[in-house]
C-alpha positions as CSV (number, residue, x, y, z in Angstrom):
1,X,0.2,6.6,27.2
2,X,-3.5,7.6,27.1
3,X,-6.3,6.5,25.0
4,X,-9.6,7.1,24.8
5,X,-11.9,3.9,25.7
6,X,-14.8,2.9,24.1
7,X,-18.4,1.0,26.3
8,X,-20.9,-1.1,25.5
9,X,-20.9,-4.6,26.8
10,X,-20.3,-8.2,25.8
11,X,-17.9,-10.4,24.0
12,X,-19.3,-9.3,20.5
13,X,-21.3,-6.2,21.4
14,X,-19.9,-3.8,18.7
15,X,-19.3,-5.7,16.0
16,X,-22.5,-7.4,15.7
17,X,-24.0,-3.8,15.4
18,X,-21.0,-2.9,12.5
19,X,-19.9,-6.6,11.0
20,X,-16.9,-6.4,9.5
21,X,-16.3,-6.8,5.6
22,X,-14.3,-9.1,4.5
23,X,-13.0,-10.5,0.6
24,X,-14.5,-13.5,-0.4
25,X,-12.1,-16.3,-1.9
26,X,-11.3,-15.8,-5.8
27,X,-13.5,-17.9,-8.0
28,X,-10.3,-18.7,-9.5
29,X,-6.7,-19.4,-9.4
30,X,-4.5,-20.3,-6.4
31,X,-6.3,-20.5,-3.1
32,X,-3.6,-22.1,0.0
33,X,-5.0,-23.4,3.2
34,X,-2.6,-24.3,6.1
35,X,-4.0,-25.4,9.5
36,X,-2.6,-24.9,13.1
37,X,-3.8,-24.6,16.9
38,X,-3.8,-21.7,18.8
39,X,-1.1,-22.5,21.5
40,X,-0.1,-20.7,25.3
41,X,2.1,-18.8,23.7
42,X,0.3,-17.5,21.4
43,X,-2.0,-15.5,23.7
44,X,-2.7,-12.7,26.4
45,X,-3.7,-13.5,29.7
46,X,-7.4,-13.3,28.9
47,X,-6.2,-16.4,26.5
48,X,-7.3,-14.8,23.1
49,X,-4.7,-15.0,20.1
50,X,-2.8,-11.8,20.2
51,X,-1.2,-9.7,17.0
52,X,1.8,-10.6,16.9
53,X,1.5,-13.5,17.3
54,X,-0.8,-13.8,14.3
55,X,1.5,-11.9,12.3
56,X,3.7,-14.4,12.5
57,X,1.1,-17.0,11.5
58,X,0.7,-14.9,8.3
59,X,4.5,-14.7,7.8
60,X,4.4,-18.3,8.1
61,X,1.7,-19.2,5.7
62,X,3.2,-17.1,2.9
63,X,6.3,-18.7,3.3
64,X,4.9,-22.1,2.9
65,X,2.6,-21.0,0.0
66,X,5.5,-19.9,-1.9
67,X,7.7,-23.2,-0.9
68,X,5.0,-25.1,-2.2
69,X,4.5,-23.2,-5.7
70,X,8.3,-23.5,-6.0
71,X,9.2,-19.7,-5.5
72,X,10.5,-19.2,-2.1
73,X,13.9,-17.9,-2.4
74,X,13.8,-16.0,-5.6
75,X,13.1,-12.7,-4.1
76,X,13.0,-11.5,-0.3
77,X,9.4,-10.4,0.4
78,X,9.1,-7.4,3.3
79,X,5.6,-6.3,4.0
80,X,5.1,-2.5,3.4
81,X,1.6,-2.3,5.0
82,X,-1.0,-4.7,6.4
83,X,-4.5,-4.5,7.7
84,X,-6.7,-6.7,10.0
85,X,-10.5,-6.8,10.2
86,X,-11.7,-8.0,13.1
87,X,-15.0,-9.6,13.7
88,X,-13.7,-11.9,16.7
89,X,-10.3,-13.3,17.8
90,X,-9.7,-17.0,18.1
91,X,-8.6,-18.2,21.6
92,X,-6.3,-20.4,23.2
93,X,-6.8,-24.4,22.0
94,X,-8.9,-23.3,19.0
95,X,-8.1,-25.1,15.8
96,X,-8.5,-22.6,12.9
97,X,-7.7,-22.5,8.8
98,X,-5.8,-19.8,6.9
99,X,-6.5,-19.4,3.6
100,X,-4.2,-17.1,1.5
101,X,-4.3,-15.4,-1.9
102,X,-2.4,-13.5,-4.3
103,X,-5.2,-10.7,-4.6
104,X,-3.2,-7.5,-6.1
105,X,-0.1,-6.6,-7.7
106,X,2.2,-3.8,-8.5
107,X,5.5,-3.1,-10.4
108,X,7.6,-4.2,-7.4
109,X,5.4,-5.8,-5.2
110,X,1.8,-7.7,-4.7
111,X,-1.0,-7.6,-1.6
112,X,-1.8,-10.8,-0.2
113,X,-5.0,-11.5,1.9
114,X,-5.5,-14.2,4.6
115,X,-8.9,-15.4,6.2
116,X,-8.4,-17.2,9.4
117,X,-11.4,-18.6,10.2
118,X,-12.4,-21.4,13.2
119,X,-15.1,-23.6,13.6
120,X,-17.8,-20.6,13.6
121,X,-16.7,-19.4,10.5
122,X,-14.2,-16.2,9.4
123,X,-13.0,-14.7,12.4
124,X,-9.7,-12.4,11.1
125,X,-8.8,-11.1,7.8
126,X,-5.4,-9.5,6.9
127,X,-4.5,-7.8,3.4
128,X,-0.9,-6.7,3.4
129,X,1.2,-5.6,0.8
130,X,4.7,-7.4,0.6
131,X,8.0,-5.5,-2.0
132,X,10.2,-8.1,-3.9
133,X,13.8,-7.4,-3.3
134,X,16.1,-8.9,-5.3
135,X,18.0,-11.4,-2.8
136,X,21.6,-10.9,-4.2
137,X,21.7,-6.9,-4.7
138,X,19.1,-6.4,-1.9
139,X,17.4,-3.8,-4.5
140,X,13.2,-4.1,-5.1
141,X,12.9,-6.2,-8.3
142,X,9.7,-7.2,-10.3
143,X,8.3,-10.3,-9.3
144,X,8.7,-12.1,-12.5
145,X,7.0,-14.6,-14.9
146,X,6.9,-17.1,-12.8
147,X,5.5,-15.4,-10.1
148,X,2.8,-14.5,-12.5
149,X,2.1,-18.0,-13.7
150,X,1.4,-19.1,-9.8
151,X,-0.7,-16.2,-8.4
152,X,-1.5,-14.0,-11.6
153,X,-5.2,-15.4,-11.6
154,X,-6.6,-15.2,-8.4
155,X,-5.1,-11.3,-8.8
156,X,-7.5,-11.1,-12.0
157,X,-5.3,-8.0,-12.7
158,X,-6.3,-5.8,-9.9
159,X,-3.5,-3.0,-9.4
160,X,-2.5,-2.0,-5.8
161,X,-0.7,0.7,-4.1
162,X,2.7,0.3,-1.8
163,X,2.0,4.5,-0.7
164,X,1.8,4.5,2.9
165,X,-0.6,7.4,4.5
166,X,-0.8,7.6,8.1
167,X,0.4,10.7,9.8
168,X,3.2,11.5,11.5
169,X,3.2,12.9,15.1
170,X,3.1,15.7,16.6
171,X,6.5,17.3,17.0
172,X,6.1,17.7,21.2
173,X,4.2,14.5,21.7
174,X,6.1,12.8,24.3
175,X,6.5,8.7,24.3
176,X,8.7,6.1,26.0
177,X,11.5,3.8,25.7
178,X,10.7,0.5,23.7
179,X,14.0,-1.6,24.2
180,X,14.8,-3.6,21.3
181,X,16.0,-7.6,22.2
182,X,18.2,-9.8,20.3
183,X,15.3,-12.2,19.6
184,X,13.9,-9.4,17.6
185,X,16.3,-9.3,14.6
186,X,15.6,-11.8,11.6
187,X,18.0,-12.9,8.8
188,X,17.1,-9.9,6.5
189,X,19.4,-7.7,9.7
190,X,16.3,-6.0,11.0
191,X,13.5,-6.3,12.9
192,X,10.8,-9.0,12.0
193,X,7.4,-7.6,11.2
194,X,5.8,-9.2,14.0
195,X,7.4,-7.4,16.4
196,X,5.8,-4.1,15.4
197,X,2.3,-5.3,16.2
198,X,4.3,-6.6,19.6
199,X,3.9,-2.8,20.2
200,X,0.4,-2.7,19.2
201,X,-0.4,-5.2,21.9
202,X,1.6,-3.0,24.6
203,X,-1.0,-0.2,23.4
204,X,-3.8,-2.5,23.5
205,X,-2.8,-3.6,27.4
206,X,-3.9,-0.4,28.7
207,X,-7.3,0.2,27.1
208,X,-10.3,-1.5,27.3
209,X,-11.7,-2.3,24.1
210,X,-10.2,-4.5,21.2
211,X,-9.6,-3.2,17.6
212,X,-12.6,-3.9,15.0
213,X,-9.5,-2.9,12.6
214,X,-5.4,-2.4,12.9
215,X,-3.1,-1.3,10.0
216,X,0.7,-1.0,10.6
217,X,2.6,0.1,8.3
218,X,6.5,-0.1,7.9
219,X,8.2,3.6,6.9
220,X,11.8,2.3,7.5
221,X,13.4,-1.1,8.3
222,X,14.8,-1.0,12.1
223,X,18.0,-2.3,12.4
224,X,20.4,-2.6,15.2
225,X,21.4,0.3,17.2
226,X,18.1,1.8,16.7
227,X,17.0,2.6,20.2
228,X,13.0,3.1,19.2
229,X,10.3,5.6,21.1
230,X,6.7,4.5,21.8
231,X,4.5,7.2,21.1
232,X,0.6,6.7,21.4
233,X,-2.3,9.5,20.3
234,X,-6.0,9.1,20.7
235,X,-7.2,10.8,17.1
236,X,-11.0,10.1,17.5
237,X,-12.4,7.1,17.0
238,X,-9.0,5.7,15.6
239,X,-6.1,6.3,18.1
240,X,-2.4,6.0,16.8
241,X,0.9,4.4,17.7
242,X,4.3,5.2,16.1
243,X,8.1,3.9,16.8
244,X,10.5,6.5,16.1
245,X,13.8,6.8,16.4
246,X,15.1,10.2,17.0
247,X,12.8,11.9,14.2
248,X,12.4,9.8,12.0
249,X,9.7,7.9,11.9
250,X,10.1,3.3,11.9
251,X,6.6,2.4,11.7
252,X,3.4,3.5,12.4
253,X,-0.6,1.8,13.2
254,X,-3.8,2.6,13.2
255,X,-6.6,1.5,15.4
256,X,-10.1,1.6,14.9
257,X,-11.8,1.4,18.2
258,X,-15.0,-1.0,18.0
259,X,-16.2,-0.5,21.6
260,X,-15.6,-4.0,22.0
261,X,-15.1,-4.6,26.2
262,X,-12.0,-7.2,26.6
């Protein structure tokens, strides 16, 4: 794998010259907070909280959003897309807040965005966009009334798109084996999420910058048997990762190189 690195100097160098966006809380509706510590192993060596490791805190906050509105279990939610800005990454024995929000919706699914901030403020902010599928026929399904009643106003009836974009690769572009474990599968039969942006941090290992922004995005569930290639292209300022299996394509990210030295 090759990728182009970026300079400049300094924890923060790059993003202080370009500071990231990010969406303010809704003045209204529902607004959950959940609180945690960055653990050991929840970072790299260098001890700062890597991606997959906060998808899973994201996986885990919706989860107990929902449980706590009374909706978890009446549709299966699998995220289609999600994006990170990055203005800094917490580290290792950081105590940090997430706050999550209903922010978008769409026939047959809805965007959430989390801000995890730590004791300096807003540090990370994902938006991702999450299908319904109905639980018993396994089919997308509207999210219903209820649904509506929790999260409808802090959506304020902004409509989102599921349509993913990134390209596919190049037809001769080589890549490597990316052996799938056990440990990766989840109760929906395929792989967790997380485990894409596992990959992402396996691109990130041999560069030298950090992302200012990632967005994976999931073409096709991966499910056993699959035996997935790592391919990696530098496409400017943004390089690119893809799993694939045979030709078709399992999922796909998008990094925006910030110049940021490790």
């Amino acid at each position: 794998m090759t990728l182009s690195t970026g300079g400049g100097a300094g924890k923060n160098a790059g993003m202080d010259q370009t500071p990231t966006t990010f969406v303010p809380d809704p003045d209204a509706g529902r607004v959950y907070t959940a609180r945690r510590i960055v653990r050991s192993t929840d970072v790299t060596q260098g001890g700062r909280l890597r991606l997959d490791c906060l998808a899973r805190y994201l996986q885990i906050v919706a989860e107990d959003d929902l449980a706590e509105a009374g909706l978890l279990g009446q549709a299966v939610w699998l995220v289609r897309r999600c994006t990170v800005g990055v203005r800094d990454f917490p580290r290792m024995g950081e105590r940090i807040a997430l706050r999550t929000f209903c922010s978008g919706t769409g026939p047959r699914w809805a965007e959430r965005t989390t801000t995890v901030s730590g004791p300096g403020g807003d540090l990370l902010q994902a938006t991702a966009i999450w299908a319904a599928v109905d639980p018993g026929t396994g089919r997308p399904t509207r999210p219903g009334e209820s649904f509506f009643a929790a999260y409808g106003a802090s959506a304020m009836g902004r409509q989102v798109s599921a349509r993913l974009s990134h390209r596919r690769p190049e037809a001769a572009q080589p890549g490597r084996a990316w052996p799938l474990r056990a440990a990766d599968f989840d109760t929906a039969g395929h792989v967790n999420n997380a485990i894409v942006w596992a990959a992402v941090e396996d691109v990130l290992a041999g560069v030298e910058w950090l992302p200012a922004s990632a967005e994976v995005e999931y073409h096709r569930p991966i499910q056993p048997g699959a035996t997935p290639q790592l391919l990696t292209s530098p496409d400017g300022g943004k390089p690119m990762m893809w799993l694939l299996d045979d030709e078709r394509v399992l999922a796909s990210a998008v990094l925006a190189n910030s110049a940021v030295r490790r």
